[in-house]
NUZADO-759594 format. One record per residue (C-alpha): x, y, z. Coordinates in nm, 3 decimals, decimal comma, padded with zeros to 5 digits, always signed. Example, Ala and Ser with C-alpha at 12.3 -4.5 7.8 and 13.67 -1.06 7.14 Angstrom:
2
+---------+---------+---------+
|    east |   north |      up |
+---------+---------+---------+
| +01,230 | -00,450 | +00,780 |
| +01,367 | -00,106 | +00,714 |
+---------+---------+---------+
This chain:
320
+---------+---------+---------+
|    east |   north |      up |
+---------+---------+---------+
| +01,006 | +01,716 | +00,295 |
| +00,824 | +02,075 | +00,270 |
| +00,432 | +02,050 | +00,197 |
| +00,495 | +02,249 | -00,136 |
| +00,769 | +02,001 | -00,246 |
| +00,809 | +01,844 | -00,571 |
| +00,724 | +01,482 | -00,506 |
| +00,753 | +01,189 | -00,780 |
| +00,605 | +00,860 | -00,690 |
| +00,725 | +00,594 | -00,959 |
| +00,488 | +00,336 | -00,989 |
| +00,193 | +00,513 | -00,817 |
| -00,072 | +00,264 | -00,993 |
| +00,067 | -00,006 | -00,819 |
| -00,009 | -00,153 | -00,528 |
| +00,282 | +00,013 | -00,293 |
| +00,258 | +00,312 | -00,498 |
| -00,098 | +00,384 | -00,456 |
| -00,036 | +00,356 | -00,091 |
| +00,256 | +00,592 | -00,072 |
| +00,008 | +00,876 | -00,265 |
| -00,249 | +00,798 | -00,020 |
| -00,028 | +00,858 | +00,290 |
| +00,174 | +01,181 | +00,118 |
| -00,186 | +01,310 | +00,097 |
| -00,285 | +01,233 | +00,385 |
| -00,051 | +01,437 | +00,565 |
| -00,083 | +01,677 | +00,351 |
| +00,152 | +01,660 | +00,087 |
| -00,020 | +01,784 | -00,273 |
| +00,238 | +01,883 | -00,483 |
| +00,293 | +01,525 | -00,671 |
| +00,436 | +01,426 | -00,980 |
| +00,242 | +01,120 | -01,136 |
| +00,296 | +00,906 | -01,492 |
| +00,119 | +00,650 | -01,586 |
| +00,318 | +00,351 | -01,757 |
| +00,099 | +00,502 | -02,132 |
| +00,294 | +00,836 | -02,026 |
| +00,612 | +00,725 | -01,907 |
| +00,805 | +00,439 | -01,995 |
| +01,019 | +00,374 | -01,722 |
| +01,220 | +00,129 | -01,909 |
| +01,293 | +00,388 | -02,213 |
| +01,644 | +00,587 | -02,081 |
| +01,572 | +00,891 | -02,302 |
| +01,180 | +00,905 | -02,190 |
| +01,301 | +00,926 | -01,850 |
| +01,561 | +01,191 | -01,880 |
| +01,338 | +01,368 | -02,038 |
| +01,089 | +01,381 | -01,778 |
| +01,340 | +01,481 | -01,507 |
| +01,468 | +01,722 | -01,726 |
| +01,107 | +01,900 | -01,750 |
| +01,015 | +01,819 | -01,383 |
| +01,276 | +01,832 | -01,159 |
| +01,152 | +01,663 | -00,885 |
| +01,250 | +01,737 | -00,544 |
| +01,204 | +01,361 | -00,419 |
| +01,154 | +01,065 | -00,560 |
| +00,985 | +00,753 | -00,417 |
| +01,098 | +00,419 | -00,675 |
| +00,804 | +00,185 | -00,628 |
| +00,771 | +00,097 | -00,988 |
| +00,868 | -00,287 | -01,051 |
| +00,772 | -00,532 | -01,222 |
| +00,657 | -00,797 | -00,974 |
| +00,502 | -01,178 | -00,945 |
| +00,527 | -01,467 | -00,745 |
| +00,714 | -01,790 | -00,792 |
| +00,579 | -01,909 | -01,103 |
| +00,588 | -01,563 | -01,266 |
| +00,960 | -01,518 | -01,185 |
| +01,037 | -01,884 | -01,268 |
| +00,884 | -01,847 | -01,592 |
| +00,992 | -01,502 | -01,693 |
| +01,322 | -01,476 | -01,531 |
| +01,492 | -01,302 | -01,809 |
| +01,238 | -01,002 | -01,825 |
| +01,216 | -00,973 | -01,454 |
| +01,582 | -00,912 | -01,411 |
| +01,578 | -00,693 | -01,809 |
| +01,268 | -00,425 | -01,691 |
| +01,364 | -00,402 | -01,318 |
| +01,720 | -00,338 | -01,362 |
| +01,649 | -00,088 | -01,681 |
| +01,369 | +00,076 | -01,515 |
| +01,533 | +00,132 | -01,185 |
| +01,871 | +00,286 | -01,337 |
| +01,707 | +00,522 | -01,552 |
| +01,526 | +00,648 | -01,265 |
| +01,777 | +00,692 | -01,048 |
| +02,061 | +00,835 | -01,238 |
| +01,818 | +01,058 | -01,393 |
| +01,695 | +01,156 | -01,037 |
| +02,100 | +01,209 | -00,916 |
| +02,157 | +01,405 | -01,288 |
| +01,874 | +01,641 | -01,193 |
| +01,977 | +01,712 | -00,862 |
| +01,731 | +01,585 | -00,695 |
| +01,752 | +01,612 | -00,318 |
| +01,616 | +01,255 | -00,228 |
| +01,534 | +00,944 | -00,343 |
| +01,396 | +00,626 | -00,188 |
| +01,431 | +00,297 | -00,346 |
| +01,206 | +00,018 | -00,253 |
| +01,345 | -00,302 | -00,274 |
| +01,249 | -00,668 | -00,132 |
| +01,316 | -00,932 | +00,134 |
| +01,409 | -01,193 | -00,155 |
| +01,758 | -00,988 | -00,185 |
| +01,910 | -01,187 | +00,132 |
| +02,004 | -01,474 | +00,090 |
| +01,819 | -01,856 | +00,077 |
| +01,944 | -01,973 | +00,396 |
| +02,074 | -01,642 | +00,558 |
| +02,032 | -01,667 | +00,975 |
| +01,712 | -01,542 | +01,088 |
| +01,557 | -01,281 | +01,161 |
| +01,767 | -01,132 | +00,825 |
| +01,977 | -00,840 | +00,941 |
| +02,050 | -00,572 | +00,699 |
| +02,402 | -00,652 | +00,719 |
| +02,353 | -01,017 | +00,538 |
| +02,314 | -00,924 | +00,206 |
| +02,532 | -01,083 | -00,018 |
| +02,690 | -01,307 | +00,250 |
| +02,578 | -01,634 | +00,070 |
| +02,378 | -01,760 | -00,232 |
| +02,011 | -01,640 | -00,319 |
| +01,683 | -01,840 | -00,359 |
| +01,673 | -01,975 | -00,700 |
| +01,331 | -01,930 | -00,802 |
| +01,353 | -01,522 | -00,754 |
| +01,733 | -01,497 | -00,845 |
| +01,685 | -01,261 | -01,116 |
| +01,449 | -01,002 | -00,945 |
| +01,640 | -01,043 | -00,645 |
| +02,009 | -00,993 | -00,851 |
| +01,789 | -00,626 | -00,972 |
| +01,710 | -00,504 | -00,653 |
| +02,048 | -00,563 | -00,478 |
| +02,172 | -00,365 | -00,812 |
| +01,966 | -00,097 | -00,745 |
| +02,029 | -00,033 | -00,338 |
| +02,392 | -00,044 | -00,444 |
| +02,367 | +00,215 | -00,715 |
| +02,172 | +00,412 | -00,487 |
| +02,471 | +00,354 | -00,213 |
| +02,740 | +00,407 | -00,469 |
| +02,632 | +00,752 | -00,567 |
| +02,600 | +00,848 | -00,195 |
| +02,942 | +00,750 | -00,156 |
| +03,082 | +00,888 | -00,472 |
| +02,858 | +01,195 | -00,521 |
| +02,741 | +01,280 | -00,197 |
| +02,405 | +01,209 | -00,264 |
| +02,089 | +01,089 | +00,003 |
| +01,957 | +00,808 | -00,139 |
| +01,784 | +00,500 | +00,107 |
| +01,638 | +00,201 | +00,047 |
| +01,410 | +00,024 | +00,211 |
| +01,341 | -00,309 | +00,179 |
| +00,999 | -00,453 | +00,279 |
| +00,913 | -00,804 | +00,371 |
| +00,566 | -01,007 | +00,182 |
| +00,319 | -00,739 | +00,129 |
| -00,042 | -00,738 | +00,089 |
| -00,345 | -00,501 | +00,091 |
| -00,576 | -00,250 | -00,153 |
| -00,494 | -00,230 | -00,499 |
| -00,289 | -00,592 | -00,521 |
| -00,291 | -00,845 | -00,780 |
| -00,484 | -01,112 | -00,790 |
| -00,396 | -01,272 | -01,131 |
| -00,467 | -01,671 | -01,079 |
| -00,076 | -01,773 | -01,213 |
| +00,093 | -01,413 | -01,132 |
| +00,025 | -01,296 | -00,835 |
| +00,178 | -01,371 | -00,440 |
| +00,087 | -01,613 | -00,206 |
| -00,165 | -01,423 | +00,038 |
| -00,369 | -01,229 | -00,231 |
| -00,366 | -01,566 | -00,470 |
| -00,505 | -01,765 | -00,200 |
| -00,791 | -01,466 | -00,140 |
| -00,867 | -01,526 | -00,507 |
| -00,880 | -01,887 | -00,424 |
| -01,046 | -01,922 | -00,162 |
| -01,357 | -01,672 | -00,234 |
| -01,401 | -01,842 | -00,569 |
| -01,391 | -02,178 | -00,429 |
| -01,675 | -02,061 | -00,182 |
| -01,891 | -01,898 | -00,471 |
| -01,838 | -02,254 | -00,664 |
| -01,823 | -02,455 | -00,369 |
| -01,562 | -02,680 | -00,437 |
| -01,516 | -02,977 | -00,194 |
| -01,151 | -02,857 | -00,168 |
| -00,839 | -02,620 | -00,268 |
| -00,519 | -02,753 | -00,371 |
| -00,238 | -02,482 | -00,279 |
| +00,149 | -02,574 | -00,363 |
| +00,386 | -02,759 | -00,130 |
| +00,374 | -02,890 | +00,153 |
| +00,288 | -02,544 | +00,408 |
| +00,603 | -02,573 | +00,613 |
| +00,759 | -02,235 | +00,485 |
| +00,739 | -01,940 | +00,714 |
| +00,630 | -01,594 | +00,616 |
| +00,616 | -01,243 | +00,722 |
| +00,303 | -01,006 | +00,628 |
| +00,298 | -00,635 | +00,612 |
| +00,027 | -00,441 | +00,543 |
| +00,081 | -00,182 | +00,194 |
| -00,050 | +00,133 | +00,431 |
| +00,177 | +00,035 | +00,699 |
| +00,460 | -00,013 | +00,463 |
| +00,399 | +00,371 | +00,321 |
| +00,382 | +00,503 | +00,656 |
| +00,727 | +00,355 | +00,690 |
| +00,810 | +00,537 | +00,345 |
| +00,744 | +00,892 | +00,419 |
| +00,874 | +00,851 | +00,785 |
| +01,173 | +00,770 | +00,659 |
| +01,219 | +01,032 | +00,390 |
| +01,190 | +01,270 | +00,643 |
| +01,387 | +01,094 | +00,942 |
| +01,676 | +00,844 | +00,764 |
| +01,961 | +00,895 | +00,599 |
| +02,237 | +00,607 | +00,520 |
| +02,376 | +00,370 | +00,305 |
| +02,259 | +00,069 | +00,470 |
| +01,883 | -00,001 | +00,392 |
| +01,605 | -00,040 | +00,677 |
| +01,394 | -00,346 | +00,692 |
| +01,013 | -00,297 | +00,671 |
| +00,817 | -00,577 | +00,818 |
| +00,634 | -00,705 | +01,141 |
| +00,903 | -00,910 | +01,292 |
| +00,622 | -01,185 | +01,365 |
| +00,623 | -01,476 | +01,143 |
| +00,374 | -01,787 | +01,055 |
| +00,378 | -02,073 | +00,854 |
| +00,157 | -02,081 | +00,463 |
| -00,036 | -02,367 | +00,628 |
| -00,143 | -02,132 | +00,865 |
| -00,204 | -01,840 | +00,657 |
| -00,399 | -02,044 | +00,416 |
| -00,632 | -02,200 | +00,683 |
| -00,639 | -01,773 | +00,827 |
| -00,711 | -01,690 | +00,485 |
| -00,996 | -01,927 | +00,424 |
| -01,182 | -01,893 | +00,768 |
| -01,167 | -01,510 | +00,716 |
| -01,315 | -01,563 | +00,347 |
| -01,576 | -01,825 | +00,513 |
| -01,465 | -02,123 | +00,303 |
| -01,533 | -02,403 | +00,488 |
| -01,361 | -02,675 | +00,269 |
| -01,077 | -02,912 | +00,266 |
| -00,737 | -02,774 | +00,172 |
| -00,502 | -03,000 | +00,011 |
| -00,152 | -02,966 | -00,060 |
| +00,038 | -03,035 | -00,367 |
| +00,412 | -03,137 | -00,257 |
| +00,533 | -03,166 | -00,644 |
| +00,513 | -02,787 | -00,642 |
| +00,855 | -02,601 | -00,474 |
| +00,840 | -02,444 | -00,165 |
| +01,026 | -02,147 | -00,226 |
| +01,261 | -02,004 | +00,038 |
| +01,239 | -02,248 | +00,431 |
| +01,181 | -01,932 | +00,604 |
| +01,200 | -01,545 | +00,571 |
| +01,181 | -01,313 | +00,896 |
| +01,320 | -00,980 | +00,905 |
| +01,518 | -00,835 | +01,178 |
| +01,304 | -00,509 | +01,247 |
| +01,518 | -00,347 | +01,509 |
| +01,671 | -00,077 | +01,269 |
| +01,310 | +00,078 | +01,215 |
| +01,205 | +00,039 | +01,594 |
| +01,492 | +00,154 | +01,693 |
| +01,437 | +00,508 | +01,488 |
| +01,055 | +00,515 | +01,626 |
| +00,862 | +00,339 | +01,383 |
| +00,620 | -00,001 | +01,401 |
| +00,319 | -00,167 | +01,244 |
| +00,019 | -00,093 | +01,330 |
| -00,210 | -00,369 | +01,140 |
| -00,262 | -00,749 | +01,249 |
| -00,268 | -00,969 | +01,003 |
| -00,627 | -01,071 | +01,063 |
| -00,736 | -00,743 | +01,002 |
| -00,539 | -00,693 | +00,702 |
| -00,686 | -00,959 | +00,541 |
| -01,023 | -00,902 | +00,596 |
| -00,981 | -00,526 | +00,475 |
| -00,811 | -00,669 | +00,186 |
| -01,107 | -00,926 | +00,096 |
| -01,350 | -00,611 | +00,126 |
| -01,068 | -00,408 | -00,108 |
| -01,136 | -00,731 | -00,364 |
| -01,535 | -00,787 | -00,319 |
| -01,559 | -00,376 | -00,414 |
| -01,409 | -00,454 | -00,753 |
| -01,501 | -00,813 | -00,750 |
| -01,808 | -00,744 | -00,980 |
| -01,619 | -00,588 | -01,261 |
| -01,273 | -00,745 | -01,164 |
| -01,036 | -00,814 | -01,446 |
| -00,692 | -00,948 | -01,388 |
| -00,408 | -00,710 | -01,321 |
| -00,076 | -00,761 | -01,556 |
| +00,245 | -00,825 | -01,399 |
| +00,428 | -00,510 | -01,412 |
| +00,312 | -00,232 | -01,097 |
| +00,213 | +00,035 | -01,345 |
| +00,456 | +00,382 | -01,350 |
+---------+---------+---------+
């Protein structure tokens, strides 16, 4: 990418988004192309050609979505799998009508499947059943990495995907029922310790590993590999380091200074046994991490006590 490029950034309100503008600007890159979700209905196919018509973006970064954690996607499968899939394909055959140059599409770790052999390679997709609670999203972001592959292969186009393990950081949702594990249990834990409750009930039973990446680490990944990958396959964003809830809910709490019991409720599911990435691809082409989890979470409690005082609770869908 030029500095003076024409740079769209679907979904820029949203956690990932807002993280992708902040590192495009950061090195320098001013010429972006921003909608709001009021301006810009992703999910309308005429609103959206349209705006590539007028615009013609050079590149396009896809981080719109609309996004939750288990109970949101249990309870709303229908319109996770309706607005991402909608959303996604209007973008990107819009992007490919308009001749855009490139496009990356962000995807997520839930695409591989349940019990694929871990660390997940890129090359497991689709080799065996998903995890049922996040079918639907999943079933909309393997549609969209293969559009994006299809065209390439058809058309001759350079569209990536990248897919990125659990994230966390500024600008993430801490809705009580809607939001993912790490930020739900900041939520928890810091209102626990402002109530101080004897205890905190989180769900299951804390045997499921996770993987953590930190939102700016995850856009430095973006616009390094906009400028440095091309290929049908999609890269793997994460850590390649792994640990289990129990242990990021007692991290979570001591970082918060809740000093409580922690129960857990084994009626609730799980989710997926474990989820590690295979990393290799993206430190093979010169690219790692650079924050610990520890660290992340701490900047991400100070990124919720700033807004704390006026905080109202984020809707599900990563605003376009």
């Amino acid at each position: 990418m030029e500095k003076n490029d024409r740079i769209y950034v679907a979904g820029h309100r949203g956690m990932v988004g807002s993280a992708i503008v902040r590192e495009l600007r950061r090195q320098g890159y001013e010429n972006l192309i921003l909608r709001t979700h009021e301006e810009l209905d992703l999910c309308r196919q005429d609103a959206v050609e349209d705006f590539f018509a007028e615009e013609k973006p050079d590149y396009v970064f896809l981080a719109a979505a609309k996004v939750g954690g288990i109970a949101a996607n249990e309870s709303a499968l229908a319109d996770f799998m309706y607005e991402n899939m909608i959303l996604e394909m209007n973008v990107i055959h819009s992007a490919w009508k308009n001749g855009c140059k490139k496009l990356e599409f962000l995807g997520s770790s839930c695409i591989y499947p349940r019990m694929a052999p871990q660390p997940m390679k890129e090359d497991c997709l689709l080799t065996s059943e998903l995890e049922k609670t996040n079918e639907a999203y999943a079933l909309a972001k393997i549609s969209g990495l293969k559009y994006c592959e299809y065209l390439n292969k058809q058309y001759g186009t350079d569209y990536i995907s990248v897919m990125p393990t659990n994230l966390y950081g500024p600008n993430d949702n801490y809705h009580p029922k809607n939001s993912h594990v790490l930020p739900a249990l900041i939520r928890r834990f810091h209102e626990a310790k402002e109530q101080k409750l004897p205890y905190v009930t989180c769900w299951g039973d804390g045997s499921p590993l996770r993987e953590f990446l930190y939102v700016d680490d995850l856009a430095d990944l973006c616009v390094f590999l906009m400028n440095h990958y091309s290929g049908n396959e999609t890269v793997n964003a994460g850590t390649g380091k792994e640990l289990t809830i129990r242990k990021l809910t007692e991290l979570v709490a001591e970082v918060i200074g809740y000093e409580g019991e922690i129960r857990w409720d084994r009626s609730k599911p799980n989710g997926t046994p474990r989820k590690l990435l295979d990393v290799s691809k993206a430190a093979g082409l010169g690219w790692t991490y650079k924050t610990e989890l520890r660290d992340g979470i701490r900047l991400s409690y100070e990124d919720f006590l700033s807004s704390v005082s006026s905080f109202t609770c984020r809707g599900q869908k990563e605003e376009a």
